[in-house]
Backbone bond lengths (Angstrom), bond angles and torsions (degrees), N, CA, C in turn:
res aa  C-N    CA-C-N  psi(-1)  N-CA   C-N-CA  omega(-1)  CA-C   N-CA-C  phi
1 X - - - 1.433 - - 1.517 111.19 -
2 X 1.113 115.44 -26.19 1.817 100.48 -171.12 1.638 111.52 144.23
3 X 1.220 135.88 -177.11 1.533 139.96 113.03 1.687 114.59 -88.70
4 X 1.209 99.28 110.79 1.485 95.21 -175.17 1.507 101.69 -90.67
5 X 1.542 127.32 4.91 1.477 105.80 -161.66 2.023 77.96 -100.85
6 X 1.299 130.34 11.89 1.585 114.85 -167.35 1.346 113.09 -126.48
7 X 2.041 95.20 3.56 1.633 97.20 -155.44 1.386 118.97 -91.05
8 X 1.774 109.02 0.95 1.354 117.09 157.71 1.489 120.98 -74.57
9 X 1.513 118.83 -44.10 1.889 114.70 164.05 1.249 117.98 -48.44
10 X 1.314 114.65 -37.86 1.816 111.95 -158.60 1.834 81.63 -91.20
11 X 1.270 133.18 -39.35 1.656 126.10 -176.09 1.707 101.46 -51.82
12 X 1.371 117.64 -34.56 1.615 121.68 -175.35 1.490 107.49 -83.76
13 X 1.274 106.49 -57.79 1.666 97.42 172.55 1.531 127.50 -68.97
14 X 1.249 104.22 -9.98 1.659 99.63 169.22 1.736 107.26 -78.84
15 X 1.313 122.14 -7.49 1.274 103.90 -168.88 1.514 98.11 -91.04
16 X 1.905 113.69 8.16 1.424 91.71 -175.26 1.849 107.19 -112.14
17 X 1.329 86.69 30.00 1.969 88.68 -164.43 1.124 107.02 -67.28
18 X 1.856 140.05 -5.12 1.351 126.86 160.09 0.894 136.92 -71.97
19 X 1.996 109.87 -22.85 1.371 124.91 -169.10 1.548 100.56 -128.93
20 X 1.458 113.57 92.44 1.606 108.13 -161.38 2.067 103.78 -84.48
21 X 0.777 133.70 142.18 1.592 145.77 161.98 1.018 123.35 -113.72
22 X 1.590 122.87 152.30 1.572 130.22 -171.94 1.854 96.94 -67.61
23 X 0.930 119.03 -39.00 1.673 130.07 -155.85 1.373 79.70 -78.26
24 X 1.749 156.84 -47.66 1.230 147.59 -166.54 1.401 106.95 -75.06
25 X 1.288 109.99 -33.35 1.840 117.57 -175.12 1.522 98.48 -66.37
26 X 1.642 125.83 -45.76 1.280 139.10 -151.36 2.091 89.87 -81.24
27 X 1.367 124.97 -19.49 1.360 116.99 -159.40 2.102 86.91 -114.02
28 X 1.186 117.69 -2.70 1.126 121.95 -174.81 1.790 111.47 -95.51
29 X 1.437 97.08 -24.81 1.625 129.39 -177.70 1.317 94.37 -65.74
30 X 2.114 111.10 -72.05 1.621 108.47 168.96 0.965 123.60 -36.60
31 X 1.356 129.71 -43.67 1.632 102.29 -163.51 1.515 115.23 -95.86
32 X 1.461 133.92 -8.53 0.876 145.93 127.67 1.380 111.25 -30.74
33 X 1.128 155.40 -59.55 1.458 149.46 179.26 1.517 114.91 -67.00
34 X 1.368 108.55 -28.33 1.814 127.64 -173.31 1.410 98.98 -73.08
35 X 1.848 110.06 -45.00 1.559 104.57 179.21 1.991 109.01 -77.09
36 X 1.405 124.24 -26.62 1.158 126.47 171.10 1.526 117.53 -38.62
37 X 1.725 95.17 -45.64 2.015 103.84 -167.71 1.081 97.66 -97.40
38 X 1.544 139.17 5.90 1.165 132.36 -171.09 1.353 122.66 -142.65
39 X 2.008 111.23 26.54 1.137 140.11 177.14 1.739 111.52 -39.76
40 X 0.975 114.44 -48.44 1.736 106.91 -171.11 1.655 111.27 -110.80
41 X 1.475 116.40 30.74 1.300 125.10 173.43 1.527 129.43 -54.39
42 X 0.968 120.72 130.38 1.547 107.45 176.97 1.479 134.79 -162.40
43 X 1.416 115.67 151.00 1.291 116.63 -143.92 1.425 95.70 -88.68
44 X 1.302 124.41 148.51 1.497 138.46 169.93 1.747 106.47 -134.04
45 X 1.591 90.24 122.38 1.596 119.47 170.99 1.825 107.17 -100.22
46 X 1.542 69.66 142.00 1.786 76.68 167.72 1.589 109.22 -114.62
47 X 1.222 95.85 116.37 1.971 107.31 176.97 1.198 92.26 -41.63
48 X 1.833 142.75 -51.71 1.250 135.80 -134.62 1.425 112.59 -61.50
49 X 1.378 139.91 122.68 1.596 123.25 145.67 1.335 142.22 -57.07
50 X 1.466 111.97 133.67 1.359 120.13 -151.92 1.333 100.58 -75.77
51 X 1.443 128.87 176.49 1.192 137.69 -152.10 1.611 95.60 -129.49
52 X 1.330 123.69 75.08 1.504 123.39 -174.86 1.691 98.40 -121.01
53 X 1.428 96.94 155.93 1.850 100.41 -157.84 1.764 76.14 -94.46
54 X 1.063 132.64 147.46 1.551 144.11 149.35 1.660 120.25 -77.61
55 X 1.105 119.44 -5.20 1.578 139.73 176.33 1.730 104.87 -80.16
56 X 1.185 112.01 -27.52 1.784 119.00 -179.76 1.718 107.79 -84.93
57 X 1.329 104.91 -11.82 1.800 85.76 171.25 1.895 94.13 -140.27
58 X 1.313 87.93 165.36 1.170 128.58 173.37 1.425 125.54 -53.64
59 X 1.457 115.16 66.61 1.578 114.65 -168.68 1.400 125.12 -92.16
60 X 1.567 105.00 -15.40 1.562 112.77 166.88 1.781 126.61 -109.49
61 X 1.555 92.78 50.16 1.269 87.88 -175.26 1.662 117.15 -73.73
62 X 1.390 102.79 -160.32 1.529 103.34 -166.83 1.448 92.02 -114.94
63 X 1.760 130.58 100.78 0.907 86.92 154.43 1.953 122.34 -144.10
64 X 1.395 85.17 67.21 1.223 112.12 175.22 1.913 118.98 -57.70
65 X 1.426 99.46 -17.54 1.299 85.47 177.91 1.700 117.20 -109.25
66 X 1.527 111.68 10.03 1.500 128.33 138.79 1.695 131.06 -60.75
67 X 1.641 99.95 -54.06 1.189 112.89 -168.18 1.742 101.66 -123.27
68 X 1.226 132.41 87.98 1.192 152.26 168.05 1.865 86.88 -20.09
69 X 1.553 99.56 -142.20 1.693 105.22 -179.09 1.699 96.26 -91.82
70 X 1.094 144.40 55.44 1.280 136.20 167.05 1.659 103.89 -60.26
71 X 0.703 89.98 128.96 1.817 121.89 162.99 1.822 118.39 -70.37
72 X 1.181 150.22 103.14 1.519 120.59 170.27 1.447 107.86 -91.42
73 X 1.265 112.48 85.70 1.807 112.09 154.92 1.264 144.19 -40.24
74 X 0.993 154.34 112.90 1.194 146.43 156.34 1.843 126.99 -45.84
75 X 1.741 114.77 115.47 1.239 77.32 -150.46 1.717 115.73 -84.31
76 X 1.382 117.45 -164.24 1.432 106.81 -166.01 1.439 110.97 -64.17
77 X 1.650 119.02 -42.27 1.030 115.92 -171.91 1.769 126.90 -73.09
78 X 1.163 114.13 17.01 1.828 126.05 -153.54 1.776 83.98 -76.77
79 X 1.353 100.40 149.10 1.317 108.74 -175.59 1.587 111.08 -100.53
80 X 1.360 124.93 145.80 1.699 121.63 -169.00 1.998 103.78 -54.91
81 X 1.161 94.49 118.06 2.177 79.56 163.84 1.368 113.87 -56.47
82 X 1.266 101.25 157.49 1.372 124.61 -165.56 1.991 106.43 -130.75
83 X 1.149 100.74 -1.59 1.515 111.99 -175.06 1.726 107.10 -141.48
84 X 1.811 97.26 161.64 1.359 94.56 166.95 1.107 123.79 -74.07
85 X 1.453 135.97 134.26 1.563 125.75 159.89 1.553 132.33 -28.56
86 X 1.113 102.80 144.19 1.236 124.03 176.21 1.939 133.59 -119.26
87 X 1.148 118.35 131.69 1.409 100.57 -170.93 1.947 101.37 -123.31
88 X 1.224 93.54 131.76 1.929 114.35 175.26 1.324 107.66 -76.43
89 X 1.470 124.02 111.57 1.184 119.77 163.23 1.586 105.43 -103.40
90 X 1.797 99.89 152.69 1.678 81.28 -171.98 1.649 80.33 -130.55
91 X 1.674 112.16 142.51 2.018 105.82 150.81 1.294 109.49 -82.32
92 X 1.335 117.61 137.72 1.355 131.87 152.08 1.443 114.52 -138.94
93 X 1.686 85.77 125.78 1.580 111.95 -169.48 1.783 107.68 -77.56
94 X 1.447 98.83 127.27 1.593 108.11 -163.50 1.804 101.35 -79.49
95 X 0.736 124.58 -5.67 1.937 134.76 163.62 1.271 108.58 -68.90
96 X 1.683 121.40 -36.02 1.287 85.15 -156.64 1.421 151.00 -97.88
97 X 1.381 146.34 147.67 1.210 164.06 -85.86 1.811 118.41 7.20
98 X 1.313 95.64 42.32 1.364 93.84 -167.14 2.086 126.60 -82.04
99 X 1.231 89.86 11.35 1.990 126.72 -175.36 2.062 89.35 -94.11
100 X 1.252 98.82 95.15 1.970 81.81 -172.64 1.933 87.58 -77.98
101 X 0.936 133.08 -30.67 1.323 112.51 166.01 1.862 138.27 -53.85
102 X 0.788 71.88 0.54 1.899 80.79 -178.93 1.698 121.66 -176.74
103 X 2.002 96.96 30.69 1.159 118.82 -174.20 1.970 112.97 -3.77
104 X 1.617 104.96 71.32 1.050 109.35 169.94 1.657 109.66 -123.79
């Protein structure tokens, strides 16, 4: 599956792999040492479903004048599941970079 706790540094430093710098080598060093002290780390999911009311957002919106009659297909080649489903909830904080001076 990944390191998901590193995969935002290496997502930033990969955008600099054309233009390499000593200061990128020196932040490439960290995380290399972060995975050293943090060799047998590991992520724990909870199967459980969360308890969120569906009455707080907006599920019948209109948005026909984004998506004409689009269809979402499945495409031909998708392979049969083999597991139970799973659903990704993500937070995203509605502030953020919202300071245009110090887009924080």
């Amino acid at each position: 599956m990944g390191r998901v706790d590193i995969i935002a540094e290496v997502s930033m430093l990969s955008s600099f792999v054309d233009m390499p710098r000593e200061g990128r080598l020196s932040q490439v060093l960290h995380i290399f040492v972060y995975l050293k002290c943090h060799r047998n780390a590991r992520l724990v999911l909870d199967p459980s479903y969360p308890d969120i009311n569906d009455e707080d957002f907006d599920m019948n919106g209109d948005w026909s004048s984004y998506y004409d009659d689009e269809v979402d297909l499945p495409p031909n080649n998708a392979p049969t599941a083999k597991a139970k489903e799973f659903v990704i909830r993500a937070f995203v904080d509605a502030s953020h970079a919202c300071c245009k001076l110090t887009r924080r």
